[in-house]
KEKE-3310 file (N, C-alpha, C; in steps of 0.2 Angstrom, whole numbers, plus 5000, padded with zeros to 4 digits):
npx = (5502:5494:5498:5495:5481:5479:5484:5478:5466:5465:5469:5458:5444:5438:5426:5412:5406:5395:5389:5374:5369:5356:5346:5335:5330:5331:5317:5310:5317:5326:5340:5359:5367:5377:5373:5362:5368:5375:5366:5359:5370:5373:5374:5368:5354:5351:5340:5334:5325:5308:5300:5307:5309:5315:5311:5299:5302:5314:5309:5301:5310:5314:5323:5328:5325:5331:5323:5332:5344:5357:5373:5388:5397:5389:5388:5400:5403:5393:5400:5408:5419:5418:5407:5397:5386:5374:5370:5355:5355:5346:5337:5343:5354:5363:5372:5376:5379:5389:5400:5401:5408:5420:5426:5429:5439:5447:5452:5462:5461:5452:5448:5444:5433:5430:5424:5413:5404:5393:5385:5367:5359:5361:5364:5357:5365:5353:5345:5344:5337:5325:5321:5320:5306:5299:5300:5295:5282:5279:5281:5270:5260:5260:5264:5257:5260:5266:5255:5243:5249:5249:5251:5248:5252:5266:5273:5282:5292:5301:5305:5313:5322:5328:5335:5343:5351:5358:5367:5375:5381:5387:5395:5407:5405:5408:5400:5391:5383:5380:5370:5359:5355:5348:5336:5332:5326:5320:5307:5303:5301:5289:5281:5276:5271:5261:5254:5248:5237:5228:5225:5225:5235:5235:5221:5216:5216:5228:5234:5228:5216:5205:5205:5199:5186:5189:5188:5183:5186:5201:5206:5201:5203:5216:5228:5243:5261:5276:5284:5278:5281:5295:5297:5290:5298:5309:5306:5307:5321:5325:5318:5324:5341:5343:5355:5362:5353:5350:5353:5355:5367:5376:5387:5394:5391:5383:5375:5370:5360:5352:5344:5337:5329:5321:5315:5306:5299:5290:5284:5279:5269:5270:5264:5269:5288:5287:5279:5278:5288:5293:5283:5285:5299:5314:5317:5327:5331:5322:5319:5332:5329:5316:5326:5334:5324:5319:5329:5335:5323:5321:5317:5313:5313:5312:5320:5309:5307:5308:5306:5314:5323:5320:5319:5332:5337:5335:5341:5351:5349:5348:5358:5368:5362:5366:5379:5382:5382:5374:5364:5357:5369:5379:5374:5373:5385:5392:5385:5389:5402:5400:5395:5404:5411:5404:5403:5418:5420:5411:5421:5417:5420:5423:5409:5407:5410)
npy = (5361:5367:5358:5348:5345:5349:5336:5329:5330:5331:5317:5311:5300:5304:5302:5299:5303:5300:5299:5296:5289:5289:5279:5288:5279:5266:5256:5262:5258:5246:5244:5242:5229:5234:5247:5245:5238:5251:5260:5254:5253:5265:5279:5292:5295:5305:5318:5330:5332:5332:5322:5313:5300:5285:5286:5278:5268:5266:5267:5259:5247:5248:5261:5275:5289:5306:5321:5333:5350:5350:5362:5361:5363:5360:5345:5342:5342:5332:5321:5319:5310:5296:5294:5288:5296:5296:5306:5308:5314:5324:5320:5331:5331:5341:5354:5366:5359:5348:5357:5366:5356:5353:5365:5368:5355:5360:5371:5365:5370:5361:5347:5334:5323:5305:5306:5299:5292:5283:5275:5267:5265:5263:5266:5254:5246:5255:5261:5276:5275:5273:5288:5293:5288:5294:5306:5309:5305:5316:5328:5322:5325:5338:5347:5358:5355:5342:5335:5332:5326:5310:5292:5292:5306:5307:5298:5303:5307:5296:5289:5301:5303:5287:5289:5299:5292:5282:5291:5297:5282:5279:5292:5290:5298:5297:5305:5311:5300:5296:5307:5304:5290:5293:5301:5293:5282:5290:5292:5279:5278:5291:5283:5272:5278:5284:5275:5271:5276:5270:5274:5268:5263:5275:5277:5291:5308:5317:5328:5324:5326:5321:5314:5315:5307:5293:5286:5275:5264:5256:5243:5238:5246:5242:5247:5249:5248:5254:5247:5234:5234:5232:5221:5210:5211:5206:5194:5187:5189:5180:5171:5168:5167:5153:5147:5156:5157:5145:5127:5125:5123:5136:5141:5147:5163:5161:5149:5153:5164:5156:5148:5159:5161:5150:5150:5163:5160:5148:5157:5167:5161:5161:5163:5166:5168:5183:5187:5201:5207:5227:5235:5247:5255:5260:5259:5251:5243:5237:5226:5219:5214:5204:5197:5192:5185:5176:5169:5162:5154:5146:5147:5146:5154:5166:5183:5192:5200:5214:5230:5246:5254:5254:5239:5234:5239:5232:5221:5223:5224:5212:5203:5211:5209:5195:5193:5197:5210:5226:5237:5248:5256:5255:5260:5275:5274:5278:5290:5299:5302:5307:5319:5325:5327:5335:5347:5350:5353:5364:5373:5373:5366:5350:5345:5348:5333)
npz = (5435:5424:5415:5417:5418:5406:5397:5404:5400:5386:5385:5387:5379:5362:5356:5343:5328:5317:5301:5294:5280:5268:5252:5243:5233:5239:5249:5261:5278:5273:5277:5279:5288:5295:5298:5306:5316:5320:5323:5336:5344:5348:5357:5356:5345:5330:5323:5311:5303:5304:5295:5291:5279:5288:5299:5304:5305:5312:5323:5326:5326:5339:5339:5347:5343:5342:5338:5332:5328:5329:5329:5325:5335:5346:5342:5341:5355:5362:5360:5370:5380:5375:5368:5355:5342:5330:5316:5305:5292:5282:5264:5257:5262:5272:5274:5280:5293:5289:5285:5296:5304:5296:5297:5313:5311:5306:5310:5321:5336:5343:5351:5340:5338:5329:5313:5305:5286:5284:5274:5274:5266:5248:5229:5218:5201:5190:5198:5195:5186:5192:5196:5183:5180:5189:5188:5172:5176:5185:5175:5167:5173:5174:5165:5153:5138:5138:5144:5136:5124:5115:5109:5095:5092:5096:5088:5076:5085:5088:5080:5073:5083:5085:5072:5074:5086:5076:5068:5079:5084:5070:5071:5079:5091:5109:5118:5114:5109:5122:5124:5115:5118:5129:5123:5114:5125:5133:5124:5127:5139:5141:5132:5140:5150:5146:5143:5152:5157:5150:5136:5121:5108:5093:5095:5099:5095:5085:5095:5107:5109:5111:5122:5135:5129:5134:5141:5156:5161:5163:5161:5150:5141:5139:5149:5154:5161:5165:5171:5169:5154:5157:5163:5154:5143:5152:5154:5141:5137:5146:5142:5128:5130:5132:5134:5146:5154:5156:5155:5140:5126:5119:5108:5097:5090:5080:5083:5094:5087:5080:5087:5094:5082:5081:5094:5095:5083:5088:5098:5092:5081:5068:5052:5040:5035:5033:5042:5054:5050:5047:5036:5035:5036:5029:5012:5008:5018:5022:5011:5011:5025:5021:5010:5020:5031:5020:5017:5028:5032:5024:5013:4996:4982:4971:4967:4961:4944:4935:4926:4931:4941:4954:4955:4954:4962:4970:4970:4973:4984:4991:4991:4996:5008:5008:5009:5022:5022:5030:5018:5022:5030:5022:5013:5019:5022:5010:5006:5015:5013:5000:5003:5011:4998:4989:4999:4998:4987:4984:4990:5005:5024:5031:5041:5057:5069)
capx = (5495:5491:5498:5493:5473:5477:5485:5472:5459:5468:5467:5452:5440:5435:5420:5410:5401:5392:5382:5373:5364:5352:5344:5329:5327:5327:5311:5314:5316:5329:5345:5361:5370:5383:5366:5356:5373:5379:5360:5358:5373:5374:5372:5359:5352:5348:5336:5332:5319:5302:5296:5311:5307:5317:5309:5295:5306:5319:5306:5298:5315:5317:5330:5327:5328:5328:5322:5334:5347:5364:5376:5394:5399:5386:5388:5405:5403:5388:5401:5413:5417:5418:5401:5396:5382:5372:5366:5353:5353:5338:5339:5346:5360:5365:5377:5376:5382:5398:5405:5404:5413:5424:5429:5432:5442:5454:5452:5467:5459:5446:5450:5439:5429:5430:5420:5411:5401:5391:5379:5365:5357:5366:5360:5358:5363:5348:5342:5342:5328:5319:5319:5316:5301:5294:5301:5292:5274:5276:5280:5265:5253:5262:5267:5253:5263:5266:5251:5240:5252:5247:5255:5250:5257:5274:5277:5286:5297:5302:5309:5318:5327:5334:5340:5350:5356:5361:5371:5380:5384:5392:5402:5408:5405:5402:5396:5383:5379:5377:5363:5356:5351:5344:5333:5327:5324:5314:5302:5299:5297:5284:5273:5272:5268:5255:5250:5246:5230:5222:5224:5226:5240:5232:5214:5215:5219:5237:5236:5226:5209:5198:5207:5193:5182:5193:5180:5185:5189:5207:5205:5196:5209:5225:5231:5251:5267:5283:5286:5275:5287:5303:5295:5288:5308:5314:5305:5307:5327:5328:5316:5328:5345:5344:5362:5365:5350:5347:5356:5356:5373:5378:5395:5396:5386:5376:5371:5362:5354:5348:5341:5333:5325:5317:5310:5304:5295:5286:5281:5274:5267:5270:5261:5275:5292:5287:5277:5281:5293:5287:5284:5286:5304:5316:5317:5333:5332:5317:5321:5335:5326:5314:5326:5337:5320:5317:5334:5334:5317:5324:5309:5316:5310:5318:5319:5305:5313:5305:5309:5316:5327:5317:5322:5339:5339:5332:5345:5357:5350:5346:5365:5371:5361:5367:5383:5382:5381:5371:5365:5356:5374:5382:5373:5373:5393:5395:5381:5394:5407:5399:5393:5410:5415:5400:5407:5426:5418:5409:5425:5415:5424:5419:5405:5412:5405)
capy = (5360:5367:5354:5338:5346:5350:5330:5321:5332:5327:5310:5308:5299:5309:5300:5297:5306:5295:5302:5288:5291:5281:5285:5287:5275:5262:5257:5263:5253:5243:5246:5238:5226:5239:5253:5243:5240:5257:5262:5252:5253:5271:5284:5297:5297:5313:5318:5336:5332:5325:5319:5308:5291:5280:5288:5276:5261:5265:5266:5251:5243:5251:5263:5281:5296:5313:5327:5342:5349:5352:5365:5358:5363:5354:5338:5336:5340:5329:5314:5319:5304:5293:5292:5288:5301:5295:5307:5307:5320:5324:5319:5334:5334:5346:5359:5369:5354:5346:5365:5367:5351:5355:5373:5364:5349:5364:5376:5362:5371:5356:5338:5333:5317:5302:5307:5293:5293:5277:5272:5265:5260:5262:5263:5247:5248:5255:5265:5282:5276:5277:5296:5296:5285:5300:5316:5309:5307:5323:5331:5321:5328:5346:5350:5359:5351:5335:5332:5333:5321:5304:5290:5294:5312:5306:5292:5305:5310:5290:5288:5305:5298:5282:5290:5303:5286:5281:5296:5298:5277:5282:5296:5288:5301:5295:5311:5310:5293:5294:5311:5301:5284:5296:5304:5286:5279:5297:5289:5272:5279:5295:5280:5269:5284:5287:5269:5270:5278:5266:5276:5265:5267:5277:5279:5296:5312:5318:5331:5321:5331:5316:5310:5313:5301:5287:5281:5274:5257:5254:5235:5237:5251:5239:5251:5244:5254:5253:5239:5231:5232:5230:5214:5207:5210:5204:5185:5188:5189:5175:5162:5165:5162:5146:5147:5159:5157:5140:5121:5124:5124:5141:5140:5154:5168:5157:5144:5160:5169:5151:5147:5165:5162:5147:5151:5167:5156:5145:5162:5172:5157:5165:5159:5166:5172:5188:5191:5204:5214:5232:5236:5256:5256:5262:5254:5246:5240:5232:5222:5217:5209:5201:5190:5189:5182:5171:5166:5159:5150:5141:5147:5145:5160:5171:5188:5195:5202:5222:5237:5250:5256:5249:5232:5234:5239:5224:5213:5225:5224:5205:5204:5212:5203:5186:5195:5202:5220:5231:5239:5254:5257:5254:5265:5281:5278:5280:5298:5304:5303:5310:5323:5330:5328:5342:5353:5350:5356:5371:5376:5373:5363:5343:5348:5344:5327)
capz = (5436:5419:5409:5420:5416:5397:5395:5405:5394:5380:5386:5387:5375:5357:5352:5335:5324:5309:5297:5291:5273:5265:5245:5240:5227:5241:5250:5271:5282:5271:5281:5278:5293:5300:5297:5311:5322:5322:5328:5340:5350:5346:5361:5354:5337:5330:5316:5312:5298:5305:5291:5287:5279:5290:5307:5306:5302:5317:5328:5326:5329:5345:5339:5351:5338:5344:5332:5334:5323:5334:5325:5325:5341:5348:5340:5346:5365:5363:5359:5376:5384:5370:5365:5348:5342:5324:5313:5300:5287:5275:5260:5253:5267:5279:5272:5286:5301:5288:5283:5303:5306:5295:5300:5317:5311:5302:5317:5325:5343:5347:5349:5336:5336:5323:5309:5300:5285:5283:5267:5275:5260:5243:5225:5213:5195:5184:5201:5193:5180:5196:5196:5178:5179:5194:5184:5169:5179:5186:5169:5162:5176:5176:5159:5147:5131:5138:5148:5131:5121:5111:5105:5086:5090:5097:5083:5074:5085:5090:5071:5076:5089:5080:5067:5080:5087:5072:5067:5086:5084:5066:5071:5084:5098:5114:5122:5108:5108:5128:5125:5111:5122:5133:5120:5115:5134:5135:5122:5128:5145:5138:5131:5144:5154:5143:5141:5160:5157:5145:5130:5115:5103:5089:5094:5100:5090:5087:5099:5113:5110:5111:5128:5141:5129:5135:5147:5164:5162:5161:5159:5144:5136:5138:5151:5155:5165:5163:5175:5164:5149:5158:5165:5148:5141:5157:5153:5135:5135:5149:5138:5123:5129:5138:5137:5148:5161:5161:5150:5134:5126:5113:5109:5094:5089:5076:5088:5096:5082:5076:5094:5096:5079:5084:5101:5093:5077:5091:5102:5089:5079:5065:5047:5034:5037:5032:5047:5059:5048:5046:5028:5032:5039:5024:5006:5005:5026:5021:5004:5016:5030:5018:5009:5027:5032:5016:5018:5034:5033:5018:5006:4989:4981:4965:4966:4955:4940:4931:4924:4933:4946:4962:4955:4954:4970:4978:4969:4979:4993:4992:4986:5001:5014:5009:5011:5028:5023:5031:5014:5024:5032:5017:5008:5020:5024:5004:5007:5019:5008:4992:5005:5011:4992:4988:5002:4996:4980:4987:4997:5011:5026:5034:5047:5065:5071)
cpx = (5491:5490:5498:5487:5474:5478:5479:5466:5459:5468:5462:5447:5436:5427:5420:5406:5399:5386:5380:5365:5360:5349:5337:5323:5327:5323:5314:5312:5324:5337:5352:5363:5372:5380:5365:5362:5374:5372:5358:5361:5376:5371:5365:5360:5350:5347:5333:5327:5314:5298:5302:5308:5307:5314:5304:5296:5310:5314:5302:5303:5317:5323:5328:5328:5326:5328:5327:5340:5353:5367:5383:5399:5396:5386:5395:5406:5399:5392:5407:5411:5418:5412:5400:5390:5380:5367:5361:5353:5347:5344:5342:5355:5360:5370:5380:5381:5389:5402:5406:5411:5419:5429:5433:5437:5449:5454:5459:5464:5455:5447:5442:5436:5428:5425:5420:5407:5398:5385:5375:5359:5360:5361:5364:5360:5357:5343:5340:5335:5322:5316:5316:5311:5295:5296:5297:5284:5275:5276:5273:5257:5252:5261:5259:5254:5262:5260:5245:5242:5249:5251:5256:5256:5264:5277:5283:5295:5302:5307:5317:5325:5330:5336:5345:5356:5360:5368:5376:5382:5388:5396:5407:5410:5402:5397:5391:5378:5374:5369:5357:5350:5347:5337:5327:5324:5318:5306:5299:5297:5290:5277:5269:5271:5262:5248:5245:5238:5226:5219:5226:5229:5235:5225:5212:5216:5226:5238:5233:5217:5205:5199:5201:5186:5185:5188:5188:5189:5197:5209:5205:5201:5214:5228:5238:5256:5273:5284:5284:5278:5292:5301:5295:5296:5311:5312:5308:5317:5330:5326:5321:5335:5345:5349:5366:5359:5347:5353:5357:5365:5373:5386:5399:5388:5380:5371:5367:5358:5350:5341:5336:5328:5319:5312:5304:5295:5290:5281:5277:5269:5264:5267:5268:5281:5292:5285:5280:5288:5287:5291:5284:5293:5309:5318:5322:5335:5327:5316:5326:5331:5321:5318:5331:5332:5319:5323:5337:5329:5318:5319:5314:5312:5313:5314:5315:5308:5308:5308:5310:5318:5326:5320:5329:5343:5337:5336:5349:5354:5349:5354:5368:5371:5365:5375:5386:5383:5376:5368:5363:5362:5377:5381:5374:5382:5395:5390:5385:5400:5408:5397:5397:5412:5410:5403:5412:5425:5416:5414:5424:5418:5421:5416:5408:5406:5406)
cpy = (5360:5363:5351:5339:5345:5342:5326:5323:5328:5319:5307:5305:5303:5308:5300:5300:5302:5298:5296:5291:5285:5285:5283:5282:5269:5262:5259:5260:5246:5246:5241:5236:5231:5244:5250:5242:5245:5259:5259:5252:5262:5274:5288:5295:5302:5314:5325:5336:5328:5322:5311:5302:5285:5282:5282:5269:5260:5265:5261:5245:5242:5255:5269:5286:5303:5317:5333:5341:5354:5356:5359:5356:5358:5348:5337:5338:5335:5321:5313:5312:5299:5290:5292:5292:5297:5302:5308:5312:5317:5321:5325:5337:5339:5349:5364:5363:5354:5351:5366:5363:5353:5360:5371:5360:5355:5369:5372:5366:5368:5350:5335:5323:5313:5303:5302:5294:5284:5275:5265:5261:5264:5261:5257:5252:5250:5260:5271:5281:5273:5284:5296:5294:5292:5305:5315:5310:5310:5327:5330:5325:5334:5351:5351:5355:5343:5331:5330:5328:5313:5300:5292:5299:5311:5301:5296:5303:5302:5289:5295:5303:5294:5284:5294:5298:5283:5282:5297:5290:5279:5285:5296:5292:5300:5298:5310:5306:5294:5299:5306:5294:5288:5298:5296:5284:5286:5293:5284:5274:5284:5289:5277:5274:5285:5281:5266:5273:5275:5269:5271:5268:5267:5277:5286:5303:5314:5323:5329:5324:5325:5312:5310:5310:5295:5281:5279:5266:5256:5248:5235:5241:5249:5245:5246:5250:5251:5249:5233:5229:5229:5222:5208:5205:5206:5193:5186:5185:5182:5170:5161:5167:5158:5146:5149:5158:5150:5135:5121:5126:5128:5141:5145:5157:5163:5153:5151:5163:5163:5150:5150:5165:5157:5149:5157:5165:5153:5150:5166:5168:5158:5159:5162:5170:5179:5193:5195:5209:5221:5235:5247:5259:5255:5257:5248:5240:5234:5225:5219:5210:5204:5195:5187:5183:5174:5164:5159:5152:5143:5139:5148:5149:5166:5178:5191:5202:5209:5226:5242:5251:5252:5240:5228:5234:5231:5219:5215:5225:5217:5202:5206:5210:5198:5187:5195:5207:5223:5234:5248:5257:5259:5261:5272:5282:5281:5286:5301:5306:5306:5319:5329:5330:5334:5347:5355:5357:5362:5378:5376:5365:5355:5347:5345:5336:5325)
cpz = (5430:5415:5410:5417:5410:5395:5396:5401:5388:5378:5386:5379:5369:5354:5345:5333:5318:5308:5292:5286:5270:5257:5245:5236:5231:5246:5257:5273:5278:5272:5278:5286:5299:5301:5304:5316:5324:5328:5333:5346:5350:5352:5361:5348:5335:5321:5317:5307:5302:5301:5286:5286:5283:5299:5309:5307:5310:5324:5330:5329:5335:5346:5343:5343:5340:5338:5336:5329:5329:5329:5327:5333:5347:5349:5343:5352:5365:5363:5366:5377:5382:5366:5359:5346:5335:5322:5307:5295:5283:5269:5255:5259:5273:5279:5277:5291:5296:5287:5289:5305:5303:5295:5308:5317:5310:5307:5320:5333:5348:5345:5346:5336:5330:5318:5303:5294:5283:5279:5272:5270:5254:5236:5222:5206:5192:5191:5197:5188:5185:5197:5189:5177:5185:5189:5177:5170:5180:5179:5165:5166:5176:5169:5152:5141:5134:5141:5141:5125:5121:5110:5100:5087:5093:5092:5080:5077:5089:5085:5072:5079:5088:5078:5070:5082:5084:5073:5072:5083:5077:5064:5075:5091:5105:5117:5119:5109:5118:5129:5119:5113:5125:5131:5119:5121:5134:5129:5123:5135:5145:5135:5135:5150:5152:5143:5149:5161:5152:5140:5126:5110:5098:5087:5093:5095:5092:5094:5107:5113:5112:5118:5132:5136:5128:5137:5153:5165:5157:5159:5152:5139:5135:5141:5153:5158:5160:5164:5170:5155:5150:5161:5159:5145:5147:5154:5147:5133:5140:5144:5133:5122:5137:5142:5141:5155:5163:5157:5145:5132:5120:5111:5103:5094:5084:5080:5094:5094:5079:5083:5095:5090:5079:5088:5097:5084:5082:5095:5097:5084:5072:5056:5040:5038:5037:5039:5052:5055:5044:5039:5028:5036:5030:5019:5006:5013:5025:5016:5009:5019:5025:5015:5015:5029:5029:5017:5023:5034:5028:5013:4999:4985:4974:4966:4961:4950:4937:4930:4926:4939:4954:4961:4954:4960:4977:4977:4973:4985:4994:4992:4994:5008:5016:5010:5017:5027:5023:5024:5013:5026:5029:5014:5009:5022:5017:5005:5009:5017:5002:4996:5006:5003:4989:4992:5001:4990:4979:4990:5003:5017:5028:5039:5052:5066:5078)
residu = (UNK:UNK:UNK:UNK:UNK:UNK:UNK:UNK:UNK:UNK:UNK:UNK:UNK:UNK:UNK:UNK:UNK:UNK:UNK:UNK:UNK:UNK:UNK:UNK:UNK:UNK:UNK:UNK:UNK:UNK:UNK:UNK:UNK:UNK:UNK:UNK:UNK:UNK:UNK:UNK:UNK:UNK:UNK:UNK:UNK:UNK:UNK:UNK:UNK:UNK:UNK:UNK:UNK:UNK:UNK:UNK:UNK:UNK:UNK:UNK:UNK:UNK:UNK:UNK:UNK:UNK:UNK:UNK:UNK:UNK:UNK:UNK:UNK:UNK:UNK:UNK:UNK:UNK:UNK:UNK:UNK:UNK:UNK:UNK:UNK:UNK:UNK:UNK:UNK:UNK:UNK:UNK:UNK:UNK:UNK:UNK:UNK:UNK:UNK:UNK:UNK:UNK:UNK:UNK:UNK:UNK:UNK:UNK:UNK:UNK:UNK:UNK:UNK:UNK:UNK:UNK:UNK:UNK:UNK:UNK:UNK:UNK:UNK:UNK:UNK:UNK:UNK:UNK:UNK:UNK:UNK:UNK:UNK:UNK:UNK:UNK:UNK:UNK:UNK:UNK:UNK:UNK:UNK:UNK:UNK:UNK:UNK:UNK:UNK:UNK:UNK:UNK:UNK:UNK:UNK:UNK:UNK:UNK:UNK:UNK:UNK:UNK:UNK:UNK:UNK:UNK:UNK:UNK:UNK:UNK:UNK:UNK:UNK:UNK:UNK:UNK:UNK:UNK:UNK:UNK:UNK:UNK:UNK:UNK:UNK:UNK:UNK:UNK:UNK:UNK:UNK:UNK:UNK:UNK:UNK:UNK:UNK:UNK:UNK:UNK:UNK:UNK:UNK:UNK:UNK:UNK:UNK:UNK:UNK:UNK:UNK:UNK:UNK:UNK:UNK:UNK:UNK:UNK:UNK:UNK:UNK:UNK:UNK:UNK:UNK:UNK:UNK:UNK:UNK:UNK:UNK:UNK:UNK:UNK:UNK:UNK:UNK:UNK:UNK:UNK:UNK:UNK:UNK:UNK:UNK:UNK:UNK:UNK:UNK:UNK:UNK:UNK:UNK:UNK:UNK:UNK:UNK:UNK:UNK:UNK:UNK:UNK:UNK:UNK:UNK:UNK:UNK:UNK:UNK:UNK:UNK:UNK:UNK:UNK:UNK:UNK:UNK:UNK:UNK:UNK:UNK:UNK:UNK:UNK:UNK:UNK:UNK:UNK:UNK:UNK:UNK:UNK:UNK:UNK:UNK:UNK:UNK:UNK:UNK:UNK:UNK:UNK:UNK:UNK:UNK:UNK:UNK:UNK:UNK:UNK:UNK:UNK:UNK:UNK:UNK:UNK:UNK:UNK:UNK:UNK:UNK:UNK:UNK:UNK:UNK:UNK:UNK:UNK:UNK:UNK:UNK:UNK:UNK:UNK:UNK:UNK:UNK:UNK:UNK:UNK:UNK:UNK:UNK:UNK:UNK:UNK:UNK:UNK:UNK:UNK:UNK:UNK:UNK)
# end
């Protein structure tokens, strides 16, 4: 008698548990497919946070959701029978219910029910620099130091940061390199942060003193976001390669760089080639670019010839352009070399890189 009750028990149906997770970064209400199936033909729905996002969305659909928060044991009587049970966790989970479940699962004393978990919505590449575009506003409305900050007073530390990137892409550490972009990304997002208030680069004082006489109108101060960058770059890289977003045909890297220098010649509508290079980025990057530019354009042009050292360099840096050698590059991998041969010389060791 006992071991007919224990089989047909045994036989009976275990049901489902599905924990169906969604992120933050996308908007509620945007479900996947197998999301809005499950919920639908789902037994109970059960949600122990009332403030969840997606409560206002399943509701509208006509999906039932009860608020309560079952512990483990709960949850699988509640699927006797074979019922399917959906739960929603908050967005920080429910540490508590899957440690149950799983104490039960490994208990072997309770015929456990299928335990699903189901991504109801999923992040995109490039989601995370949703949070850092929110943890950036909070910091800029939270933070003494940051909240105070300018563009003039961050210009420094922008140069900073290149150069870091530099040095990590030179020593070739990836670890580096990856804190390195971050560091950069930190400053393009810091301005248009800043630039969201309709302060103007380089009106204000270094440390922000002059901010509350901005005035009110953001129109008129060139206020812009991030989305606003990322947008501008977003047209920006489709208009200038055709070849890849629309007909044009590229077929090595020149037929790119000619292309791109074109489009960019008609969009900035530029009156000498010289336009648009910045005359306070370092001596020898700059002599460089200059006859790269001249070069290019096909200004016929001689090097202006005088007495001392600056002029010698220009032939070298003019000289290495027509080349293809970096002469900034060149010049810092011959530093790191002369570098360690001073410390050899000191007795002192190669610094770690």
């Amino acid at each position: 008698m006992t071991d007919h009750s224990q089989s047909t028990a045994a036989a009976e149906p275990t049901g489902r548990i599905v924990l169906l997770t969604t992120s933050h970064r996308v908007a509620p209400g945007v479900l996947s497919w197998p999301a809005w199936q499950t919920l639908h033909a789902a037994d109970r729905v059960l949600c122990a946070d009332p403030g969840h996002p997606q409560l206002p969305y399943l509701r509208e659909a006509g999906v039932e959701v009860e608020q309560t928060a079952p512990d483990a044991h709960e949850l699988v009587a509640a699927c006797a029978g074979g019922r399917t049970v959906v739960v929603l966790p908050s967005g920080e989970g429910d540490q508590r219910l899957t440690d149950g479940l799983a104490r039960l699962a490994g208990s072997g004393r309770v015929s456990m029910p299928d335990l699903e978990l189901l991504p109801g919505s999923y992040d995109l590449p490039g989601a995370r620099l949703l949070d850092l575009v929110q943890v950036m506003d909070r910091v800029r409305r939270e933070c003494p130091w940051t909240s105070r900050q300018t563009h003039r007073g961050l210009a420094k530390y922008a140069i900073e940061e290149a150069y870091e990137l530099v040095e990590a892409i030179e020593d070739g550490d990836r670890e580096e390199l990856r804190e390195e972009l971050g560091d950069v990304l930190l400053q393009v997002v810091f301005h248009a942060r800043i630039a969201e208030e309709g302060i103007p680069a380089g009106e204000n004082g270094e440390n922000g003193e002059d901010r509350e006489d901005a005035g009110d109108d953001e129109e008129a101060l060139g206020a812009f976001s991030i989305d606003d960058v990322a947008g501008a770059l977003v047209q920006k890289l489709i208009h200038r390669h055709p070849h890849v977003f629309g007909d044009a045909q590229a077929e090595t890297p020149e037929d790119v760089h000619a292309h791109w220098q074109r489009t960019k010649a008609v969009e900035k509508r530029r009156e000498s080639v010289t336009d648009g290079v910045p005359v306070g980025q370092p001596g020898l990057a700059l002599a460089a670019k200059l006859a790269g530019r001249a070069r290019a354009g096909g200004v016929a042009v001689e090097l202006p010839r005088g007495e001392g050292i600056g002029y010698e360099l220009l032939e070298l840096a003019a000289r290495a352009e027509a080349e293809g050698v970096d002469p900034e590059t060149a010049l810092r991998a011959a530093a790191r070399v002369y570098r360690d041969a001073i410390r050899a010389a000191e007795g002192v060791g190669t610094p770690a890189r």
